[in-house]
PDB file of N, CA, C and O in Angstrom, chain B, residues numbered from 101:
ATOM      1  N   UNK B 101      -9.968   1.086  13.407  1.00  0.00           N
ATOM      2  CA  UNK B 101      -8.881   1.968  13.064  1.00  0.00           C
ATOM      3  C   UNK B 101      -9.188   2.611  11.707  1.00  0.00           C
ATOM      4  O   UNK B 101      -9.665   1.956  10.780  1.00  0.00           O
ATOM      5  N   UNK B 102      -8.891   3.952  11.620  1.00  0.00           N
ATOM      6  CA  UNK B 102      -9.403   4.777  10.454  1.00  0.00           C
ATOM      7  C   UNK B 102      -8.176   4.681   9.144  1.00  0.00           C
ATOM      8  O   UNK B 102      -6.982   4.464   9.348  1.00  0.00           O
ATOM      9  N   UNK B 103      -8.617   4.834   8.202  1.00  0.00           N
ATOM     10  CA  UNK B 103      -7.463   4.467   7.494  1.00  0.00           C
ATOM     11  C   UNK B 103      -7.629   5.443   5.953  1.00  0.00           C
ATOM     12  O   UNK B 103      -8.798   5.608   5.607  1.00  0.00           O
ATOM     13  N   UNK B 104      -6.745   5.959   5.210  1.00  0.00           N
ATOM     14  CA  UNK B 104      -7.129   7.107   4.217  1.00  0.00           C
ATOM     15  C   UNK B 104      -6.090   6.855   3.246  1.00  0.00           C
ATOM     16  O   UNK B 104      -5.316   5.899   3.309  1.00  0.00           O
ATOM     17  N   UNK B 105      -6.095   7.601   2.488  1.00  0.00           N
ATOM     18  CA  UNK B 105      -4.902   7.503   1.296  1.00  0.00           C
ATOM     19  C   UNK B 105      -4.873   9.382   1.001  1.00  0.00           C
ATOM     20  O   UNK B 105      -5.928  10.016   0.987  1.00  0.00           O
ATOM     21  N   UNK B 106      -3.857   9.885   0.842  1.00  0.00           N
ATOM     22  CA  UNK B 106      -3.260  11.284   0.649  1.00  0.00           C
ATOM     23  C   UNK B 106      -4.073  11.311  -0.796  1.00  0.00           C
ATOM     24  O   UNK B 106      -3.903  10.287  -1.457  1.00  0.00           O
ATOM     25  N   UNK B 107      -4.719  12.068  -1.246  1.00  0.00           N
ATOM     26  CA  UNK B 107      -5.528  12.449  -2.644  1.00  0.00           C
ATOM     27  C   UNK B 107      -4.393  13.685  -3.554  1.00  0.00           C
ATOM     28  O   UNK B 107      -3.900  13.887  -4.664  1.00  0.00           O
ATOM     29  N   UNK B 108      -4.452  14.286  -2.081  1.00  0.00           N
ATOM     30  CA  UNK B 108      -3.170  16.080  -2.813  1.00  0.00           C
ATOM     31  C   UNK B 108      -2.975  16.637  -1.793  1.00  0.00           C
ATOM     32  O   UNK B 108      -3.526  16.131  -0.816  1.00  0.00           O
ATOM     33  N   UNK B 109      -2.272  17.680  -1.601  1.00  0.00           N
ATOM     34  CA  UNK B 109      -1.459  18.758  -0.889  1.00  0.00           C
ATOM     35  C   UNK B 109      -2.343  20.275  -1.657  1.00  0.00           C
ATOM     36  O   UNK B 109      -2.333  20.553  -2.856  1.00  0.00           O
ATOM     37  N   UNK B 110      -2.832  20.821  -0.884  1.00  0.00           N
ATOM     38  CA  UNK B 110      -3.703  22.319  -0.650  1.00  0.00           C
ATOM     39  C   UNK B 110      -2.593  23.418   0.070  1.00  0.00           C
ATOM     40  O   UNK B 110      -2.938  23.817   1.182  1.00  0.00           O
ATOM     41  N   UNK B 111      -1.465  23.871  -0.397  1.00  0.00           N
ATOM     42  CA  UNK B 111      -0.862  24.694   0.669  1.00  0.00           C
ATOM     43  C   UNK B 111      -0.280  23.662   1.964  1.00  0.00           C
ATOM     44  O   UNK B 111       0.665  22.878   1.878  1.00  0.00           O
ATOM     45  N   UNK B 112      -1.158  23.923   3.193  1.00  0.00           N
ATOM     46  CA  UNK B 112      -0.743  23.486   4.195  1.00  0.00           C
ATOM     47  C   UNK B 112      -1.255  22.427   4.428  1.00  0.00           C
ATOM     48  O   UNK B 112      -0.873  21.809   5.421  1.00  0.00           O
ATOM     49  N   UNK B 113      -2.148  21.958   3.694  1.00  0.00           N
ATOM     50  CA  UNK B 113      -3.483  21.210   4.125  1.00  0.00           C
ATOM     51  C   UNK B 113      -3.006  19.856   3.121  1.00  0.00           C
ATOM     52  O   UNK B 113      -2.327  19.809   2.095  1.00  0.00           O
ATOM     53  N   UNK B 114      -3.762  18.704   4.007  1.00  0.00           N
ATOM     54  CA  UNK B 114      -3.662  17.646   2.838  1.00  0.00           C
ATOM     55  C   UNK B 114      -4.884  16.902   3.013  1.00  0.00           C
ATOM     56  O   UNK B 114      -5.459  16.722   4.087  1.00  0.00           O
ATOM     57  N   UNK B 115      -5.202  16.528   1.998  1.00  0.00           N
ATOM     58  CA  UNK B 115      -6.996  16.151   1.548  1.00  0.00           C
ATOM     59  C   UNK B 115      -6.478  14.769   1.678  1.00  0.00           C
ATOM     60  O   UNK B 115      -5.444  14.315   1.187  1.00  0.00           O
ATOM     61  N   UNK B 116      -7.493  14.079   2.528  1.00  0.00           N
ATOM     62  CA  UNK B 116      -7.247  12.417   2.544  1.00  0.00           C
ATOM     63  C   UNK B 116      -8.816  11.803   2.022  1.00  0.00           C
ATOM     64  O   UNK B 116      -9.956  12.071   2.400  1.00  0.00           O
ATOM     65  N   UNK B 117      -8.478  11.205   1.361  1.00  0.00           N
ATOM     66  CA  UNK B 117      -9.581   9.894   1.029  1.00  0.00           C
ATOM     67  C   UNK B 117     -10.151   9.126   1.939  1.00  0.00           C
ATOM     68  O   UNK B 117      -9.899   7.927   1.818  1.00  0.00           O
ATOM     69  N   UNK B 118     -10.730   9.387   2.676  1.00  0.00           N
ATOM     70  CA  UNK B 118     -11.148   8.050   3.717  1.00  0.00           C
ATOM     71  C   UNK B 118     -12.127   6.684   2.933  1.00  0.00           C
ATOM     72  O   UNK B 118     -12.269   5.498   3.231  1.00  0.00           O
ATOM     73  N   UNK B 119     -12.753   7.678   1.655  1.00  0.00           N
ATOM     74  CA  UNK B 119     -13.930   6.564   1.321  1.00  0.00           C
ATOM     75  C   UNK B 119     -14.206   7.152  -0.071  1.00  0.00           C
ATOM     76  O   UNK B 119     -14.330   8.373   0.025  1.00  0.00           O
ATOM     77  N   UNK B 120     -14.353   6.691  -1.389  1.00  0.00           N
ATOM     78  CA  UNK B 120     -14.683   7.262  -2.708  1.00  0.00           C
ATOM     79  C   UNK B 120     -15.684   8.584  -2.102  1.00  0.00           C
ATOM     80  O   UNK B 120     -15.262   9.660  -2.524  1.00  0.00           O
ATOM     81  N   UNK B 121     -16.454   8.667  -1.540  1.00  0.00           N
ATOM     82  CA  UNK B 121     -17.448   9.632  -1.159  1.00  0.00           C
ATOM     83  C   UNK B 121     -17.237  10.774   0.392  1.00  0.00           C
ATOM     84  O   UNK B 121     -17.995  11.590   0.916  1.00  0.00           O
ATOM     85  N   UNK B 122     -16.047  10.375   0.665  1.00  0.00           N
ATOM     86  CA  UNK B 122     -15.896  10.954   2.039  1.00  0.00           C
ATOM     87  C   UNK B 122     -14.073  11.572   2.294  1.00  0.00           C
ATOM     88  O   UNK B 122     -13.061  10.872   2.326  1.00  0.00           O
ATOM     89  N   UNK B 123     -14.161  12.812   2.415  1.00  0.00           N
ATOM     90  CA  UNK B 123     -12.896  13.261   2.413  1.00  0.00           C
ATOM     91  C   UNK B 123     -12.595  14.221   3.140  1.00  0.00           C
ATOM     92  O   UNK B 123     -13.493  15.058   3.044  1.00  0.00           O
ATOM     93  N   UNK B 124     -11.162  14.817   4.375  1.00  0.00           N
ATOM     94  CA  UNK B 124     -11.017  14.993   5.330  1.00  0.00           C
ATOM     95  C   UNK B 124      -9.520  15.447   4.998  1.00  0.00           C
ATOM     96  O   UNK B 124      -8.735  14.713   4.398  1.00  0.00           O
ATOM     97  N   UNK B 125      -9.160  16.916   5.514  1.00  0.00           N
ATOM     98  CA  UNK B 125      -8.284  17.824   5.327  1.00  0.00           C
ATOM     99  C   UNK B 125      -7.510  17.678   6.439  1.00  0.00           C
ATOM    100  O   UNK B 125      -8.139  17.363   7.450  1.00  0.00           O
ATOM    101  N   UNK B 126      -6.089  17.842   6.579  1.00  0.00           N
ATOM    102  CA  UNK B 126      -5.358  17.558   7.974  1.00  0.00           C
ATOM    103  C   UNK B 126      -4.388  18.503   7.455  1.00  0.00           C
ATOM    104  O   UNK B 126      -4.045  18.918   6.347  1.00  0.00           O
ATOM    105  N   UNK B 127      -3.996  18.734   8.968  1.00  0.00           N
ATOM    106  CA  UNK B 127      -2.894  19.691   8.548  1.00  0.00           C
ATOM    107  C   UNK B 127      -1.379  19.068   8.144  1.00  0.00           C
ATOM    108  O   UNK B 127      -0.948  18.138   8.826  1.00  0.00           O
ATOM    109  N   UNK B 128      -0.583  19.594   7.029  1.00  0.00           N
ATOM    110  CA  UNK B 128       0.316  18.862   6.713  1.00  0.00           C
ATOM    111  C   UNK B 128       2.120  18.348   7.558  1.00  0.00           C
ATOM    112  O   UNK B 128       3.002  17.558   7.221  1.00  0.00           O
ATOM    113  N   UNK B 129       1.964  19.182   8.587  1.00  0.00           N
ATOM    114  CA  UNK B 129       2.632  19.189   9.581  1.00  0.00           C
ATOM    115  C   UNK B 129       2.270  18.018  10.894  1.00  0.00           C
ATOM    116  O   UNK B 129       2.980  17.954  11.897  1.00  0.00           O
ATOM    117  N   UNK B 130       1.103  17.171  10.687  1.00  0.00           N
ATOM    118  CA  UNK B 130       0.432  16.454  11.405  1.00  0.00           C
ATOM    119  C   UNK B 130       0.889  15.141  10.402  1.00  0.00           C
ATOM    120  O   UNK B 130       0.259  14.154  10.781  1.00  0.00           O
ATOM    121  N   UNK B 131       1.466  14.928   9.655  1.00  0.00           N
ATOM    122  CA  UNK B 131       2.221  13.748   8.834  1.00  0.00           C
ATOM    123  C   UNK B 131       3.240  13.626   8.984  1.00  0.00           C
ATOM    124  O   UNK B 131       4.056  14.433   9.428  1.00  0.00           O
ATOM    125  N   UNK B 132       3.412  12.276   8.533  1.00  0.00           N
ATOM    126  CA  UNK B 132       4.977  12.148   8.569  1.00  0.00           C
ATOM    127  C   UNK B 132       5.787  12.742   7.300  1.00  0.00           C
ATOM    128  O   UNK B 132       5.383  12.663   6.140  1.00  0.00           O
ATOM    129  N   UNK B 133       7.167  13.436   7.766  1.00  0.00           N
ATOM    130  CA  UNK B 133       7.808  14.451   7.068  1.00  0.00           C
ATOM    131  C   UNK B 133       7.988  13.523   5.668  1.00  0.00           C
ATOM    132  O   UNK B 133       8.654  14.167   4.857  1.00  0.00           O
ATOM    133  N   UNK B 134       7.584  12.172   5.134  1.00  0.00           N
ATOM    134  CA  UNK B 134       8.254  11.793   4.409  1.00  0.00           C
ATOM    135  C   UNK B 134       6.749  11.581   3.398  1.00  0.00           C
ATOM    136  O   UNK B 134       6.742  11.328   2.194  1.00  0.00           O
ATOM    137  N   UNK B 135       5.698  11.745   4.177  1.00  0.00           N
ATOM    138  CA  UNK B 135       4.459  11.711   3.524  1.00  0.00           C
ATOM    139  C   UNK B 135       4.390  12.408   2.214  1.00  0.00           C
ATOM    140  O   UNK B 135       4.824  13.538   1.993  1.00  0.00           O
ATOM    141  N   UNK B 136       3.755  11.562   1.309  1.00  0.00           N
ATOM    142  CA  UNK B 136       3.750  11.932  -0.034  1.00  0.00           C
ATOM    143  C   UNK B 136       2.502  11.941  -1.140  1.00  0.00           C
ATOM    144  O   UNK B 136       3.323  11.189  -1.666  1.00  0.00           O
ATOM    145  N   UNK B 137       1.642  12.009  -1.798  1.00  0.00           N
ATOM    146  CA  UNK B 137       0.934  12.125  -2.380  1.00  0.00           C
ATOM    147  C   UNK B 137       0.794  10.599  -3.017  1.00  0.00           C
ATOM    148  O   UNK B 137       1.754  10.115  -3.617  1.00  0.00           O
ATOM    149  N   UNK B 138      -0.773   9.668  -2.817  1.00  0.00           N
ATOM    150  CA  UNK B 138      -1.020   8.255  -2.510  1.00  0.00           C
ATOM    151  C   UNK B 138      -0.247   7.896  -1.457  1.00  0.00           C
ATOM    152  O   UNK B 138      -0.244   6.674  -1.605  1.00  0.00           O
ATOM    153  N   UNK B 139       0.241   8.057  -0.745  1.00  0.00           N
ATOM    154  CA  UNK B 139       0.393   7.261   0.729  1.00  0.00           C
ATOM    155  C   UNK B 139      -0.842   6.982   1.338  1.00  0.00           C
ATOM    156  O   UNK B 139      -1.866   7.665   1.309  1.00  0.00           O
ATOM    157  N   UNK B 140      -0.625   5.826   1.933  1.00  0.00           N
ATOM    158  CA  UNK B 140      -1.698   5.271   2.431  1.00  0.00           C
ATOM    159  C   UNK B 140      -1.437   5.484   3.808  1.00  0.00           C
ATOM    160  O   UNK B 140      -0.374   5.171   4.345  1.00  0.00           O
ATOM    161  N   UNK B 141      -2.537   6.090   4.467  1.00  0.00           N
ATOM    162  CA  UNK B 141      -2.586   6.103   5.973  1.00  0.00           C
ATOM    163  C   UNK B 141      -3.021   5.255   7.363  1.00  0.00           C
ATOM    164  O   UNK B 141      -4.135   4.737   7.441  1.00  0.00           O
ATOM    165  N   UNK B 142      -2.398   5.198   8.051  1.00  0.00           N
ATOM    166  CA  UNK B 142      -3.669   4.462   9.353  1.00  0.00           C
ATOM    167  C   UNK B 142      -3.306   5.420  10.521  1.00  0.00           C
ATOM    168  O   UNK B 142      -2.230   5.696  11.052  1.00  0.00           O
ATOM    169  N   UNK B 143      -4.874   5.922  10.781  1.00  0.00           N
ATOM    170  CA  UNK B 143      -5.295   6.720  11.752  1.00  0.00           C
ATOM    171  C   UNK B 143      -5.332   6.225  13.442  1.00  0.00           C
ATOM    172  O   UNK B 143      -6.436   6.007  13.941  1.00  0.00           O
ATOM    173  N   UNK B 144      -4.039   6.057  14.306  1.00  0.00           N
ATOM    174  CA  UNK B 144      -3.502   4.876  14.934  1.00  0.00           C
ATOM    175  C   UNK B 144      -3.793   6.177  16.145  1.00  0.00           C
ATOM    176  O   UNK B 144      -2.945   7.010  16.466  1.00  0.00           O
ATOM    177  N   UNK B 145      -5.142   6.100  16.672  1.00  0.00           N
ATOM    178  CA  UNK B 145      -5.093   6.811  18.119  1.00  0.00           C
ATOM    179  C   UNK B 145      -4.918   8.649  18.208  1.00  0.00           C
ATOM    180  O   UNK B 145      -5.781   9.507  18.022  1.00  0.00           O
ATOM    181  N   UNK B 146      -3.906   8.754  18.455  1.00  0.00           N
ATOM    182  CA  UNK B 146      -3.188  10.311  18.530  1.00  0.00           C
ATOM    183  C   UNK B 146      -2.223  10.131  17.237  1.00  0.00           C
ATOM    184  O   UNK B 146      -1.694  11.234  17.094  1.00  0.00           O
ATOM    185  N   UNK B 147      -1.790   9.329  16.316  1.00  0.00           N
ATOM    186  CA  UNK B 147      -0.495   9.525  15.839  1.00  0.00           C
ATOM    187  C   UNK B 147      -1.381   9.347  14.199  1.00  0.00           C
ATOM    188  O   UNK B 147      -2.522   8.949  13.965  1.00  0.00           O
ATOM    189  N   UNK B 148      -0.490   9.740  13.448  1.00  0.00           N
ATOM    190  CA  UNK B 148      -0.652   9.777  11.872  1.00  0.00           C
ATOM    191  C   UNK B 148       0.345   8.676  11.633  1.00  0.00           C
ATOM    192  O   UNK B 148       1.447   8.817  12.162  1.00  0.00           O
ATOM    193  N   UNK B 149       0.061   7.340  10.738  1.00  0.00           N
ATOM    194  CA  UNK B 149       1.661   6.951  10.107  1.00  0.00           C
ATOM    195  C   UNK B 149       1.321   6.104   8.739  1.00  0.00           C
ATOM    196  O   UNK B 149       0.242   5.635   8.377  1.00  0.00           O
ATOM    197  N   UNK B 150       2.338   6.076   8.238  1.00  0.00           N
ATOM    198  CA  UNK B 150       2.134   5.314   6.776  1.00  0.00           C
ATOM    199  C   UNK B 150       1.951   3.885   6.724  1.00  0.00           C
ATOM    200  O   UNK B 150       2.373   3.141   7.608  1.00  0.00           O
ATOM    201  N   UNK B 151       1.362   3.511   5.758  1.00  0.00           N
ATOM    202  CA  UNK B 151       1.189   1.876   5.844  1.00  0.00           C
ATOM    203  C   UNK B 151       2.337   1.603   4.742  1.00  0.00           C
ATOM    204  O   UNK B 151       2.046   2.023   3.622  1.00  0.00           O
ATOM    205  N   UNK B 152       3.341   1.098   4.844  1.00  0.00           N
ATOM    206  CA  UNK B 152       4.793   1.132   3.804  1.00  0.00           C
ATOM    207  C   UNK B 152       4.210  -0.016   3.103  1.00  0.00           C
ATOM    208  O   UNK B 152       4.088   0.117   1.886  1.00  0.00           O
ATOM    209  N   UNK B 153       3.765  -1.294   3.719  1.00  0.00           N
ATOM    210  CA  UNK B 153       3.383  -2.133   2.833  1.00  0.00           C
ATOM    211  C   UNK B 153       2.157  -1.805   1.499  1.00  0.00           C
ATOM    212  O   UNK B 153       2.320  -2.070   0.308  1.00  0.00           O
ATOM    213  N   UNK B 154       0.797  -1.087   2.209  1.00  0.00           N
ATOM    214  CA  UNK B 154      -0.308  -1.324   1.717  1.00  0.00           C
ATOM    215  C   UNK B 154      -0.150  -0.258   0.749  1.00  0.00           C
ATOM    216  O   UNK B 154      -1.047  -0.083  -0.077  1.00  0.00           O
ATOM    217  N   UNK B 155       1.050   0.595   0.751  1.00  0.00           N
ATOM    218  CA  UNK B 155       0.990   2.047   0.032  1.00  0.00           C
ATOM    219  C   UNK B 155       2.034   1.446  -1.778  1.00  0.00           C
ATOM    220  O   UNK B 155       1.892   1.782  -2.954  1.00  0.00           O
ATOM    221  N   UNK B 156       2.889   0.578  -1.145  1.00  0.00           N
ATOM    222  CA  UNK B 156       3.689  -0.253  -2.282  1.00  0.00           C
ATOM    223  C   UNK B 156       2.708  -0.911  -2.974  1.00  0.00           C
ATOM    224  O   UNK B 156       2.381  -0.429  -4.059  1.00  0.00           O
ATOM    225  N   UNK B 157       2.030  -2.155  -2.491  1.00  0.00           N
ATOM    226  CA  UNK B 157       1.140  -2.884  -3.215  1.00  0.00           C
ATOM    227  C   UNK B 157       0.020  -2.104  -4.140  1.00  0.00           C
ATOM    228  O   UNK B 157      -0.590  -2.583  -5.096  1.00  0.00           O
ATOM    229  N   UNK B 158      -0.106  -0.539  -3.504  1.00  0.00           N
ATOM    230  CA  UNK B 158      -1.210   0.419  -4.164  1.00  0.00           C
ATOM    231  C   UNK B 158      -0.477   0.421  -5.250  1.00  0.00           C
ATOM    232  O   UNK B 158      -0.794  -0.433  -6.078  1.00  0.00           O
ATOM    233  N   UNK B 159       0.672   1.317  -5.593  1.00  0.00           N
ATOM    234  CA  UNK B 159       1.607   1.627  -6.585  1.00  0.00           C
ATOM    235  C   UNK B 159       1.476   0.883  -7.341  1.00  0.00           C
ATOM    236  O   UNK B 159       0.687   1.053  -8.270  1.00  0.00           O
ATOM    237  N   UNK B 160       2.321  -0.368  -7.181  1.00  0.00           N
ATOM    238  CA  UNK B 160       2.241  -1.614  -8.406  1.00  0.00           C
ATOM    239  C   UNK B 160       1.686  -1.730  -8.607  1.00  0.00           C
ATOM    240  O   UNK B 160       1.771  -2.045  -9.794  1.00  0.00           O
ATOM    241  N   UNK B 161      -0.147  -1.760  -7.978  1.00  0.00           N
ATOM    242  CA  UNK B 161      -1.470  -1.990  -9.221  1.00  0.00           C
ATOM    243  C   UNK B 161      -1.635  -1.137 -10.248  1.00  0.00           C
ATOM    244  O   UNK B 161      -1.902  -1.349 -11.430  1.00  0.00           O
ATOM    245  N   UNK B 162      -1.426  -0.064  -9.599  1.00  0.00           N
ATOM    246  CA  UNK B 162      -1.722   1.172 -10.796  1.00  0.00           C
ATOM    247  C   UNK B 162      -0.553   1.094 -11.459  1.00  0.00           C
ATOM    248  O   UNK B 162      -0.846   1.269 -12.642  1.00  0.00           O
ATOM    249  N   UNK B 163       0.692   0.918 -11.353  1.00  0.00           N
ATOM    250  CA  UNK B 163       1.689   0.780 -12.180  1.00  0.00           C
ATOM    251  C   UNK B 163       1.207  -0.256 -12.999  1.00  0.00           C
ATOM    252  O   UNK B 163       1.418  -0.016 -14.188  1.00  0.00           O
ATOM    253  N   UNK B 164       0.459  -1.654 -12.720  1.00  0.00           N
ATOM    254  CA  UNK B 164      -0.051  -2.681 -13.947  1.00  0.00           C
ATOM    255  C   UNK B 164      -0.709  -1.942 -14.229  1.00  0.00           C
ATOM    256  O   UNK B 164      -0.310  -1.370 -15.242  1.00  0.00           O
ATOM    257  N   UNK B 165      -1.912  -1.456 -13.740  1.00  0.00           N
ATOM    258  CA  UNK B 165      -3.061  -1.457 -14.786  1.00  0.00           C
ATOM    259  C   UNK B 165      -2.850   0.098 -15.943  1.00  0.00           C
ATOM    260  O   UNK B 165      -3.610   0.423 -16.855  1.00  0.00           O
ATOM    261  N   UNK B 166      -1.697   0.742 -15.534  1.00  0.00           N
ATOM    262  CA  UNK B 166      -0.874   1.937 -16.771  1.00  0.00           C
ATOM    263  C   UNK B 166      -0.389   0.871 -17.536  1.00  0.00           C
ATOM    264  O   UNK B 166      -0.613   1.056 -18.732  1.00  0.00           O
ATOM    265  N   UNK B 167       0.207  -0.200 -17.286  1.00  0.00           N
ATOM    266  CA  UNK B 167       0.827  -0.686 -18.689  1.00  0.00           C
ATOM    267  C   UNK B 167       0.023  -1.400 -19.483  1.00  0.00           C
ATOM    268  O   UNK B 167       0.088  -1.380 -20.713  1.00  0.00           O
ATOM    269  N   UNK B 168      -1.089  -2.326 -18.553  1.00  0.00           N
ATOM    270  CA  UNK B 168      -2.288  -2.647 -19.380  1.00  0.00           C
ATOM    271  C   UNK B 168      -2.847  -1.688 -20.356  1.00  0.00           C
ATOM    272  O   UNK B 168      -2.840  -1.920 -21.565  1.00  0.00           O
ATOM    273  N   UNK B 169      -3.460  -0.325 -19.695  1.00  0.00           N
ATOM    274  CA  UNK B 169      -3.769   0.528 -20.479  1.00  0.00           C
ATOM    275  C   UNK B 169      -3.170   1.211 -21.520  1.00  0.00           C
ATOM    276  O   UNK B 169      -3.855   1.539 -22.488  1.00  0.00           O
ATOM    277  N   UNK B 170      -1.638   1.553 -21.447  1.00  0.00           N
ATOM    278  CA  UNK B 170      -0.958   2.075 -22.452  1.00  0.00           C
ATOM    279  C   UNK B 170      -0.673   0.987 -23.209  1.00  0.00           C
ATOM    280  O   UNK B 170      -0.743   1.350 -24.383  1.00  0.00           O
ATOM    281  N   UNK B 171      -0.422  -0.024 -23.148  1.00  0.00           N
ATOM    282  CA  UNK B 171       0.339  -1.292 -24.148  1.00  0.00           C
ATOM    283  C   UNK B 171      -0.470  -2.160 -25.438  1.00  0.00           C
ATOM    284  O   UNK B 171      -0.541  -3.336 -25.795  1.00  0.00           O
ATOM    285  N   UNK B 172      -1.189  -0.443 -26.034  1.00  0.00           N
ATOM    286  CA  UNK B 172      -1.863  -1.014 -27.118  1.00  0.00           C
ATOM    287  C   UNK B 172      -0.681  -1.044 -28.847  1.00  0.00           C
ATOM    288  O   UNK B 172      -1.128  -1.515 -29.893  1.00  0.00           O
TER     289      UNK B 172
END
């Protein structure tokens, strides 16, 4: 199962991350209406949908590692 994270929004288009080195444009109407910029994806057959868990746990790391970094 293919799996990506939203990078940005191009107009219509949204650039997904599949791999630090590998990246893949979809149309933004092919997401779910609630899809947002870092959402994490899984590429489930015919359907687009969010991973609610794996996209939270993303957040809060980078939310630590901003306060690590700012909390000099």
């Amino acid at each position: 199962m293919k799996q990506g994270i939203i990078d940005r929004f191009e107009g219509p288009l949204a650039v997904v991350e599949l791999t630090p080195d590998e990246f893949m444009t979809i149309p933004r109407d092919q997401l779910p209406k609630q899809a947002q910029v870092g959402d994490c994806l899984i590429f489930d057959q015919q359907e687009i949908k969010i991973d609610s868990e794996k996209t939270l746990a993303r957040r809060k790391e980078i939310e630590q590692l901003m306060d690590e970094l700012f909390e000099s």
